[in-house]
N, C-alpha and C positions, 0 to 999 in steps of 0.2 A: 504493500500500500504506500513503502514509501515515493512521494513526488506527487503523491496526489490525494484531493479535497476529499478527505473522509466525509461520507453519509452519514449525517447526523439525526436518528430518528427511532423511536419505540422507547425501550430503556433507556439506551445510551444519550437520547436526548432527555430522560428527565435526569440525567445523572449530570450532565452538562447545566439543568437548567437550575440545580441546588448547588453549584460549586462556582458557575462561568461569573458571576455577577452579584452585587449586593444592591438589592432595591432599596430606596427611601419608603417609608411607609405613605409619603403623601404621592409618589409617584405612584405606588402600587393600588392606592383609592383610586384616584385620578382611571389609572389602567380600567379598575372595576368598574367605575363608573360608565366609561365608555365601553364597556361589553356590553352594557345592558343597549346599548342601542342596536343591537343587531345584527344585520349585513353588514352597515355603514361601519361597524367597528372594526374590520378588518384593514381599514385607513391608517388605524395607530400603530405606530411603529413597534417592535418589541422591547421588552425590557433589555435585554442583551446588546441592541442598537442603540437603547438607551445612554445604556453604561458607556459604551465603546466611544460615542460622542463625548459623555462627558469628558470621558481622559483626552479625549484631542482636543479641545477647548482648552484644560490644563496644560496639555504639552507641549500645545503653539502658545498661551498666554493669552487666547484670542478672547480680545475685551466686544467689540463689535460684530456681531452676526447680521447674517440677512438670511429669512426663511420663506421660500416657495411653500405655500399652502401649510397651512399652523394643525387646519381638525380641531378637536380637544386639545391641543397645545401641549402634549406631553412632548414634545422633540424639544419648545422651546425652553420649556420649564427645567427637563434633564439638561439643556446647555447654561440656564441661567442658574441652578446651583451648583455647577462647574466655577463658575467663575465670569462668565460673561458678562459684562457691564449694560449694555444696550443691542436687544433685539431685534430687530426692526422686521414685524412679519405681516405677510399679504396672502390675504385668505380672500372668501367672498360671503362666511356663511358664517351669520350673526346667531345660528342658535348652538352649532359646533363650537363657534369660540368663545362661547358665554361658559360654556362647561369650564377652556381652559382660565378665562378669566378669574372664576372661582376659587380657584384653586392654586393660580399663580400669585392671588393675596393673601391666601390661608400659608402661602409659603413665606413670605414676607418679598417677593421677587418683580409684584404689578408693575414697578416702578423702573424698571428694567427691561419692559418689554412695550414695543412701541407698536401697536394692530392697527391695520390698512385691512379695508375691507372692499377696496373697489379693485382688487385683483393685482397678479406679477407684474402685467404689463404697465398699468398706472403708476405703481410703485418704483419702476427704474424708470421711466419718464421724470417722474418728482426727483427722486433720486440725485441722479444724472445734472436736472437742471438747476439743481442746489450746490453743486460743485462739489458733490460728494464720492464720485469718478476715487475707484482704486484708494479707501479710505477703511473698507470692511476688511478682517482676519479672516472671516469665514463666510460660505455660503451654503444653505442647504435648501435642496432641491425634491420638492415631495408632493408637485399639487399637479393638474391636469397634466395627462401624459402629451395631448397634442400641444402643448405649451412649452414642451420643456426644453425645444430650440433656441427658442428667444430668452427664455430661464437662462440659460446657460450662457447666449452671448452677452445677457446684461450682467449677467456675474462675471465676467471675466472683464467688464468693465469697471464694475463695482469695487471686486477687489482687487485687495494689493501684492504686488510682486511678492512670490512668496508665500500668497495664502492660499487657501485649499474651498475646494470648492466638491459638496457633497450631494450626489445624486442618487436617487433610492428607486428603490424598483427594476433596475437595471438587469434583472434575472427576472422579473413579470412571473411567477410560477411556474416556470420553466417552458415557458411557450415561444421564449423569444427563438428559442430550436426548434422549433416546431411549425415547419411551410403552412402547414394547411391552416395555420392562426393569421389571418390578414385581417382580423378588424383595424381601427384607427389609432387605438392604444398601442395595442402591440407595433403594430407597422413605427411609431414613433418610439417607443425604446429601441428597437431595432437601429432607428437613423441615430438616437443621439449614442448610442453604443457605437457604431462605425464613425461618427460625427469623432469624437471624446479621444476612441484610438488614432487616429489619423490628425490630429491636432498637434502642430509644433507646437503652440504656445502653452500646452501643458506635459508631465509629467503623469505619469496614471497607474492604478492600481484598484482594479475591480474587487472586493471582497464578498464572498457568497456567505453573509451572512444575512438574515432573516431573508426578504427577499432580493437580493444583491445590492450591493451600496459600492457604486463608483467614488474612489478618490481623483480627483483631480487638482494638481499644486500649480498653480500659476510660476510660470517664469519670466 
């Protein structure tokens, strides 16, 4: 097996899932909470994606985030009791983010996180014409998949030489191998996955964790 992505699943994933990560108890309400909504809860990132952001947040110092689609806001919330100073996230869905709202004051962290709710595209328009161009540590990438072109090129505007730039989904359920899946979702991780590798101006590293999370380092 050595050289390659061990299958994580049955046992050996609840054995991973008591040892890989320590949850916050407000994180793991949070998580609860957003089960109960359903299908739509499969939106929230896992706990393990959790954790894994927060230590990148610590390990670049990254005070400045910018976040593609918030949901219940547990991605911003696990980066903003990392250490992140100011969030800055663009969602479009006032009863999804009211959840994270809750919950990001019960943390002591509201004041840390800045929600646009008129969408990605607005928000690097504003962005942009504030002179705030390559001033972010970090960017994370998690909201409409036909979106995540422009996501991507306003982040590498946004941030700075250097910083990293986080896109989720990027293994789709394993569909993106799979020809006969040409809906419009899939067809677009497909592009920004060919997009991402093929890119001088970053550095890259796909991780198949939860549903794949591309790293991308600005240079």
């Amino acid at each position: 097996m050595a050289g390659k992505t061990i299958g994580v699943t049955g046992a050996l994933y609840d054995y991973y899932a008591a040892h890989a990560y320590r949850e916050p108890d407000i994180l793991k309400n949070l998580r609860e909470e957003t089960a109960t909504l359903g299908g739509s809860a499969a939106m929230q990132i896992g706990a393990e994606q959790g954790a894994f952001m927060g230590l990148i947040v610590k390990l670049m110092g990254a005070k400045r985030v910018l976040e593609f689609g918030t949901f219940t806001g547990y991605s911003a919330l696990s980066m903003a009791l990392a250490g992140a100073t100011k969030i800055t996230c663009a969602d479009v869905s006032k009863e999804w983010t009211d959840i994270g709202r809750k919950y990001w004051q019960k943390a002591g962290v509201a004041d840390r996180i800045d929600l646009h709710l008129d969408g990605g595209n607005a928000v690097i328009d504003r962005l942009l014409k504030n002179g705030e161009a390559g001033v972010f540590d970090l960017a994370f990438i998690d909201a409409d998949k036909p979106g995540y072109a422009a996501y991507y090129e306003g982040s590498l505007k946004l941030v700075r030489s250097g910083g990293l730039i986080l896109i989720d989904n990027t293994l789709w359920g394993g569909d993106v191998a799979d020809s006969e899946k040409q809906d419009d979702d899939t067809k677009a991780i497909r592009a920004i996955n060919e997009t991402v590798l093929k890119d001088p101006r970053v550095e890259i590293c796909m991780l198949p964790i939860c549903d794949g999370l591309t790293m991308a380092r600005k240079l």
